[in-house]
N, C-alpha and C positions, 0 to 999 in steps of 0.2 A: 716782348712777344704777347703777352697777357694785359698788358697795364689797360686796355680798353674793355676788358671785359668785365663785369656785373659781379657779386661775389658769389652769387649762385651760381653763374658758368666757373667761376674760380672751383667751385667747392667742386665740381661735374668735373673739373680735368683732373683734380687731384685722385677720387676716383676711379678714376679712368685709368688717368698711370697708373694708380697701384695694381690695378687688375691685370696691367698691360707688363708689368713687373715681375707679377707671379706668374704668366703666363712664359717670361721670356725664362724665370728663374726654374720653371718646370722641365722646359724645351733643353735647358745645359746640361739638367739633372739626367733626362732621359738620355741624351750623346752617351753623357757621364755613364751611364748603365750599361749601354754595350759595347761599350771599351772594356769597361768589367767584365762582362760576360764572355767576351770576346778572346781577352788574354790572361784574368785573374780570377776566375770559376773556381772556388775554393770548395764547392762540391763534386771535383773533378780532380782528384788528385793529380798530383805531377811532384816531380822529383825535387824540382825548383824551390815547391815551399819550405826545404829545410835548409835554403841558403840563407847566411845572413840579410840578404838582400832580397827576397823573395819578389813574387809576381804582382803582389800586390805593390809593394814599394816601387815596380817597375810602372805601372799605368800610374801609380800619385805621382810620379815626378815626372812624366810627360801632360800631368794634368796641372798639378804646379807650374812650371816652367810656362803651360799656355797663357794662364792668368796670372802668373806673376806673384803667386799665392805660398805662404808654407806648405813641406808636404805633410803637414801634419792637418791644417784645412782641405787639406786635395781628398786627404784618406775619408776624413767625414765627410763629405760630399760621396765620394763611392760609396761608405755605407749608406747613405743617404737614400742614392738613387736604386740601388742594391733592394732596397725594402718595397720602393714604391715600385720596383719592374713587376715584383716577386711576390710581396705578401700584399701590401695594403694595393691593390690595382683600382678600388673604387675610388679611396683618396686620391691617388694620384689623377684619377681622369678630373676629380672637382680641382686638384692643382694645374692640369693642364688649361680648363679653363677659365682660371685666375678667381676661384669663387675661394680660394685661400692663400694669404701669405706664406712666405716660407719660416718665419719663427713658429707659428702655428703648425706646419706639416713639422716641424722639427718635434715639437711638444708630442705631436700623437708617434711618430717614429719612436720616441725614446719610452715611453711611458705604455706601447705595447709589446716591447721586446719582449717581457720576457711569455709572453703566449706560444707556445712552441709547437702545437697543433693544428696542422693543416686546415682542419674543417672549422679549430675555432678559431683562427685567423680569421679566416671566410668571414664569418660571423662577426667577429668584431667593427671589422675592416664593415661589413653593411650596415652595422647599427653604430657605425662613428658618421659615415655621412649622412643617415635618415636623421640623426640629433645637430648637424651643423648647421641649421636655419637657428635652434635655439639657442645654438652657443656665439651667434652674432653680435659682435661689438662688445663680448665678455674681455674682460679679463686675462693676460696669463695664468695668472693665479687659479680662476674659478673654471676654467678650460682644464687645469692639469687636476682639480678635485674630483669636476665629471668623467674625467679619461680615467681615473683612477675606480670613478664609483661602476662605471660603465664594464671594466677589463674584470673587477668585483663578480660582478655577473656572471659572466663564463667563465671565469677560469680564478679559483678563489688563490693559486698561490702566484700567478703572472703578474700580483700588485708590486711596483718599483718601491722599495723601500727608502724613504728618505736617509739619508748621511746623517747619523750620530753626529755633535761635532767631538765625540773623540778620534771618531773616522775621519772625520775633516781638520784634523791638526795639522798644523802649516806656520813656518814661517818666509815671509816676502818681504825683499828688498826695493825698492825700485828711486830712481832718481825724481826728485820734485818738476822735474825737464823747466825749470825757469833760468839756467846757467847758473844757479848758485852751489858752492859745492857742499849741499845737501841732499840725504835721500829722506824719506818714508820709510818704515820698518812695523809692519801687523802681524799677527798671526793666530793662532790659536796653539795653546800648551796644555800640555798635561798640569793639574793644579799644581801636583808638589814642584814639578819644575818651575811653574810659574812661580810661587812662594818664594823658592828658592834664587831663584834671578831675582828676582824684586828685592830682596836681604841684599844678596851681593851686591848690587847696583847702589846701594845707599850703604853699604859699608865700605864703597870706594869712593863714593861721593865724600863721605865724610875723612876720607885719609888725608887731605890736602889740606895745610895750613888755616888757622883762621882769616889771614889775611887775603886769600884768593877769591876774587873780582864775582863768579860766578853765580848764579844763584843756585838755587841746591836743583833745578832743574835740571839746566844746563850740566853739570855735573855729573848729573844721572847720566844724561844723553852721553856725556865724552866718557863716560866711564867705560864704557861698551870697547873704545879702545885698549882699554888696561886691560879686557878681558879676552880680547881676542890673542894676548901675547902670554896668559895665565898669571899677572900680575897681581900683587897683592898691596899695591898701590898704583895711585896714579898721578898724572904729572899734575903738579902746583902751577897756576899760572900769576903767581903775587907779584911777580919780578924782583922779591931782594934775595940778595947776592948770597948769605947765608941759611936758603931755604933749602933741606934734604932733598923736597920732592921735586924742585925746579929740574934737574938734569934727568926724570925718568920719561922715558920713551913711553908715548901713549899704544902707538903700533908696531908692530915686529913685519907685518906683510909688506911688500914690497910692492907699492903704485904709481902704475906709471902713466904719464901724460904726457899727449901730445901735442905739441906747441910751436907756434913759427919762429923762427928768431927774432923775428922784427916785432911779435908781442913782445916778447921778451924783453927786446931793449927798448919798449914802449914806444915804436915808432908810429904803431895798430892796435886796434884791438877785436882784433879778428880772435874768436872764440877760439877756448883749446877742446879736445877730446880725450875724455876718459875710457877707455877701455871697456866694452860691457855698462857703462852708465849713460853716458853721452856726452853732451857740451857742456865744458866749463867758461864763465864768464874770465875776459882776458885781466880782469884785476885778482881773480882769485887765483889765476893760474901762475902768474908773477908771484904773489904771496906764497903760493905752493912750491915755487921753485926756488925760495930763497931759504939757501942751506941743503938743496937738496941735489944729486948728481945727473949733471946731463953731457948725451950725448946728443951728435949729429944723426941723424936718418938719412943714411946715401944706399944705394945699390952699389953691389961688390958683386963678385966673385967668388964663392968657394971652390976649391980643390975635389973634395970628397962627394958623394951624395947627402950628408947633411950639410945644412947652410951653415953658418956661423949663428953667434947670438945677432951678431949687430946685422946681419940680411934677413933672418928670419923674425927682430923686430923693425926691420922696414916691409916685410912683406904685408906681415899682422897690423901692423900701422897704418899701410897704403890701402887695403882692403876693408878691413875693421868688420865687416863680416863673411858669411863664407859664398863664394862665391857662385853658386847654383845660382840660379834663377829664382827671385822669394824666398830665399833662407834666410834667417833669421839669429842662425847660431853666431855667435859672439867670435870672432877672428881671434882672439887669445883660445880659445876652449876646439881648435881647429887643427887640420894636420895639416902641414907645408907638401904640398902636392907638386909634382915635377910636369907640366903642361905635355911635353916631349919626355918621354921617361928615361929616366939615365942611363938603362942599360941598351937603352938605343942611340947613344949619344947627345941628350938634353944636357945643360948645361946646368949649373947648380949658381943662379945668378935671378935677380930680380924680372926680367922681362921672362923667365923661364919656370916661375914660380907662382902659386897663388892658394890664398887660406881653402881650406870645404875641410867641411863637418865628416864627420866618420861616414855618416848615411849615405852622402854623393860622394863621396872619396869611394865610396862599394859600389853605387851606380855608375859612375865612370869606368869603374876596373872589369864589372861583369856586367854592366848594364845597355852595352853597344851605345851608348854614347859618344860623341868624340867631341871634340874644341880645338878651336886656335886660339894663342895668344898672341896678342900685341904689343909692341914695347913698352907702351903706356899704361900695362897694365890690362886692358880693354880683354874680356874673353866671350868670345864665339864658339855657343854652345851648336849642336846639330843633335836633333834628338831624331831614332830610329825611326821616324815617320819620316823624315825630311826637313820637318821645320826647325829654325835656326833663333835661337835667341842668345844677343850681345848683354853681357855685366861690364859696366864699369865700375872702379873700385870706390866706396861709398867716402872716403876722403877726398875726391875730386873738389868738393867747393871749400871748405877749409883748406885745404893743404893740396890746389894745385901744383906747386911745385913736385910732390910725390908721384903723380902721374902725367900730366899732359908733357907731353912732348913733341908735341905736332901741332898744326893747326887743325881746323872741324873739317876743311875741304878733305885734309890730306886721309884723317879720321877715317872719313865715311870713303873713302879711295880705299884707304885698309882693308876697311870691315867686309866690301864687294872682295877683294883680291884673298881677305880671310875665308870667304867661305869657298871661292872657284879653287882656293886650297883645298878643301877639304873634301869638295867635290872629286878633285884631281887623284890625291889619295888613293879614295874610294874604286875609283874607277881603274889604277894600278891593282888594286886588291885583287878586284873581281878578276881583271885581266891576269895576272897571275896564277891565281887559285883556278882558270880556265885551263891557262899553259898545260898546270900540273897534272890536270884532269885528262888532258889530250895524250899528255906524257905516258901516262900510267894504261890508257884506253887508245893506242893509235884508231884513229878512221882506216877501216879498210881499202884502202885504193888499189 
């Protein structure tokens, strides 16, 4: 599209987009606002906000489900646009015209909160845009010194206090995502706990024979298993026969992975999945399975309204997260949800069944939400506005056999006849709940 043009018209679009960027990301913000204002006005009391599931949680998951988004990015976008309707109106008009990015409107949002006075919002809010010609082409960094020296000004205790890092103590897991089965592990500690770990970790490193292969690194790293099971050794890896430590178990938790049969018996090497990690490469996951117990993943049937272990790990397997629209939460860490609810007659069986997180398992319950499922898994949300949005279960490419059972024509034949369900429904509801109304109130004839 570009390849004829000059670098200097190059440099003039990229410009141009950006402006054209922050002005479409201003235009969402502001929707985004009166939909807030509209049904989640938290200076409007209402009874709702002390449901677990509150008013707000109601517009971020109509706001999520639109874009595809967590409702955890939905919420901050509402407060977002919340600020720009409300307090900063000058900032927002320079965002409407794209004379600022949205990391930028982010930075002046968070670094004036805490100003909580009407008249010196005002204020702020006019002496942030008269200073943004000079803060052009700054810095994050030197942008959030001047918001700081600037809020200084009017209002000496509204200054955002940086994070201690004893307030920022954390620790994080996360997989390397290259299919090896390794993670990453950082954090910040308390010193003594750190001292403390670091002893332990080199006084298990050193429990293992002198003849074990490792180097005292390595050792470290695996020790973390000894530690997770309260061990006070850890396993030898030397291989002779009269080594103590060769028979000790590194992990006591119980991991489980998901794998085709046909990696298995090395027919493929179609990746496995870890639970909450991701993809395992199909040589580690053979390595992983040998000595260790597997079952089959089929759909069943339960009796009761709980599922069994072996249906409730093919639901969590077939889904692998929860099933809202942009959620994010981990299908192990999920509640098994009844599409059809049981005490309406749902069936307690895989096509009947699917992962959501506590937060949409409450949006669904009191959220006028509704859904259909499909045998494949497939679910058709209907969100209180009207609009409709399809999940399918995040196994699909790995582990079609867990879901597809149709072909795509037959799919998207579904998915129409999923929703004129649900339309249908609907429209019994209202008709009903008319009946009863007529019932209760005859027309005088």
């Amino acid at each position: 599209m570009f390849d004829s043009l000059p670098d200097a018209d190059l440099i003039d679009v990229v410009t141009s987009a950006q402006r054209a960027e922050a002005q479409a990301c201003a235009r969402r913000l502001d929707a985004i606002g009166v939909l807030v204002d509209r049904h989640a006005d938290l200076d409007k009391p209402d009874e709702r906000d002390r449901h677990p599931f509150d008013r707000w949680d109601r517009v971020a998951a109509e706001i999520a489900a639109a874009q595809g988004i967590t409702q955890a990015l939905a919420s901050s976008q509402m407060r977002y646009a919340q600020v720009l309707r409300h307090r900063l109106r000058a900032v927002a008009e320079r965002f409407a015209a794209g004379d600022l990015d949205f990391r930028t409107v982010a930075l002046i949002v968070n670094r004036t909160e805490l100003v909580d006075d009407d008249a010196v919002v005002a204020e702020v809010d006019a002496a942030i845009v008269q200073a943004l010609p000079r803060w052009a082409r700054w810095s994050h960094k030197r942008i959030i010194t001047a918001l700081d020296a600037l809020v200084l000004r009017f209002d000496r205790d509204a200054v955002r206090r940086s994070k201690s890092a004893n307030e920022g103590r954390h620790v994080e897991i996360r997989p390397l995502g290259n299919g090896e089965p390794v993670a990453e592990i950082w954090g910040t500690l308390q010193a003594t706990h750190a001292v403390a770990l670091d002893k332990r970790l080199d006084l298990l490193a050193d429990s293992v024979c002198p003849a074990d292969p490792r180097t005292k690194a390595q050792r470290r790293a695996d020790a973390v298993g000894a530690l997770t099971r309260g061990l006070d050794q850890m396993r030898c890896t030397c291989g002779r026969p009269d080594c103590a430590g060769r028979d000790v178990a590194d992990v006591a938790v119980l991991v489980n992975v998901v794998v085709n049969q046909s990696t298995l018996d090395g027919h493929d090497d179609v990746p496995a999945h870890v639970p909450g990690f991701g993809v395992l490469a199909a040589e580690h996951a053979r390595a992983a399975a040998v000595g260790g117990r597997t079952r089959t993943l089929t759909d069943s049937r339960s009796a009761g309204y709980r599922p069994s272990s072996g249906l409730a790990a093919f639901v969590r397997s077939r889904d692998q997260l929860c099933r809202f629209p942009g959620c994010e939460a981990a299908a192990d860490r999920t509640d098994i949800d009844h599409t059809v609810p049981w005490a309406s007659g749902g069936l307690t069986t895989g096509s009947n069944l699917k992962a959501l997180c506590r937060k949409h398992h409450l949006l669904k319950t009191f959220g006028n939400w509704t859904e259909v499922q499909e045998p494949d898994g497939t679910v058709v949300w209907k969100a209180p506005t009207g609009h409709t949005y399809a999940t399918s279960p995040a196994s699909w490419f790995l582990f079609p056999t867990l879901t597809r059972q149709r072909t795509r024509k037959q799919e998207r034949a579904c998915r129409r006849q999923a929703e004129r369900n649900l339309n249908h429904q609907e429209r019994l509801q209202r008709e009903a709940a008319l009946a009863t109304l007529a019932a209760k109130d005859p027309p005088p004839f």
